[in-house]
C-alpha positions as CSV (number, residue, x, y, z in Angstrom):
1,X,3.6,-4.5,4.1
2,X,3.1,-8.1,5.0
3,X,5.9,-10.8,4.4
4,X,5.7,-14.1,3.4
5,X,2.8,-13.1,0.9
6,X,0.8,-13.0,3.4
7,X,-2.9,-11.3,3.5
8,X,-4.5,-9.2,5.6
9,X,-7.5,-6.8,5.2
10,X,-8.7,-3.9,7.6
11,X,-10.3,-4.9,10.8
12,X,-14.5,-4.8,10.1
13,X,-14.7,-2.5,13.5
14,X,-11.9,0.0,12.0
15,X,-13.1,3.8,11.3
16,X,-12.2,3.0,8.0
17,X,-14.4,-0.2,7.3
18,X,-17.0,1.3,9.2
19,X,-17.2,4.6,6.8
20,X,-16.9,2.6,3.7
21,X,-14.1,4.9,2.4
22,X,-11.2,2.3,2.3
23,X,-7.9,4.4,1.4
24,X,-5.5,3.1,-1.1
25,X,-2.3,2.8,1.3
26,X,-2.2,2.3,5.2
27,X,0.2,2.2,7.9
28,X,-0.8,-0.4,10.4
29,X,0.6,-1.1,13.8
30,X,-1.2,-4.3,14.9
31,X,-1.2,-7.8,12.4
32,X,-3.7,-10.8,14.4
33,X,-3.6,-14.3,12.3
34,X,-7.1,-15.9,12.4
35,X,-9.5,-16.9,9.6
36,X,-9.3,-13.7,8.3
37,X,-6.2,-11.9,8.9
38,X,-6.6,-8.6,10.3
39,X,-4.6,-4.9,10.0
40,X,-5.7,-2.5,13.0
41,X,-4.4,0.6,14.5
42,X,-4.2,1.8,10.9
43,X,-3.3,5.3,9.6
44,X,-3.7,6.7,5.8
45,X,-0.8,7.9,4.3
46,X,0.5,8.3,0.9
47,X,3.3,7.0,-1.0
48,X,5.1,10.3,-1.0
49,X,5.0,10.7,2.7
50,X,5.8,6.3,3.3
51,X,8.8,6.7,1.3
52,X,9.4,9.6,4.0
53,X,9.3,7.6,6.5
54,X,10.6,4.3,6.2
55,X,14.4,3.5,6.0
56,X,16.0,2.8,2.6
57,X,17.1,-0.4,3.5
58,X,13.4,-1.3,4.5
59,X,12.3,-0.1,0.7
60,X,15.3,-1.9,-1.1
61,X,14.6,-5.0,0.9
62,X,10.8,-5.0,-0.9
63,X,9.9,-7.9,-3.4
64,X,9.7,-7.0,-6.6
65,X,5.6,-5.7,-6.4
66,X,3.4,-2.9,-8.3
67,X,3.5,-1.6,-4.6
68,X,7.4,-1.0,-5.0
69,X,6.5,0.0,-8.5
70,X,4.4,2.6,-7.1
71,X,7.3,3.2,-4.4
72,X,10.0,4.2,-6.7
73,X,7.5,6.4,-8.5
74,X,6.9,8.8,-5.6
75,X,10.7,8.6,-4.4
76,X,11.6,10.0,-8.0
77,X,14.1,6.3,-8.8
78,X,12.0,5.4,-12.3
79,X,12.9,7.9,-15.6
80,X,9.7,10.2,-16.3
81,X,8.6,7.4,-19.6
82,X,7.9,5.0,-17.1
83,X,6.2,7.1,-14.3
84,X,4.0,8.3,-17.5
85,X,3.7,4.7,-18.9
86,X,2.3,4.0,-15.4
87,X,0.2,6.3,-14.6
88,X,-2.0,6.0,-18.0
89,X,-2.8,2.4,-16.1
90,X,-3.9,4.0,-12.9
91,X,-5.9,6.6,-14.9
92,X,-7.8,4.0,-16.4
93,X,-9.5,3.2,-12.8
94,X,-9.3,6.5,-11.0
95,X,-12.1,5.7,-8.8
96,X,-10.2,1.9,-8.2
97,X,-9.1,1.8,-4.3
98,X,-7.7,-1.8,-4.2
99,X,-5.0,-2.4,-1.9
100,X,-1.6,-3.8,-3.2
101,X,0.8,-5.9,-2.6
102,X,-0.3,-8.3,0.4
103,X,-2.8,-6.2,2.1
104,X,-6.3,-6.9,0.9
């Protein structure tokens, strides 16, 4: 995830740009700052397997977001209501791959 709400989309020449099929959440290695801020050296993953991954203090240092929303979904820290409160939102758009948070 960005900081400073900043925005960033996936470089044009990436596999996934180029194949149309723009996953939900990325990893991304490299950040450039130009006209239109660029991700590269990206990597699909899912929420499940980045809350895997990334340190707890990295996760509880997150704005407050639908990404962390999302976040402390998959790591099992909101009561079952609220996953199922969610979730009837995302149902609404299944098809719906926007990214969140800062990365666009």
């Amino acid at each position: 995830m960005l900081t400073h709400k900043q925005v960033a989309q996936l470089h044009p020449l990436s596999s996934y740009a180029i194949t149309k099929k723009m996953p939900e959440w990325v990893l991304f290695h490299q950040f450039s700052i130009s006209e239109n801020n660029y991700i590269r050296v990206t990597s699909a993953v899912s929420p499940e397997l980045f809350m895997q991954l990334v340190p707890q203090y990295y996760f509880s240092n997150l704005p407050p977001s639908e990404s962390k929303d999302i976040l402390q979904q998959a790591s099992g820290h909101l009561p079952t209501t609220a996953m199922d409160k969610d979730q009837d939102v995302c149902d609404k758009c299944p098809d719906a791959t926007e990214q969140r948070c800062t990365v666009q």
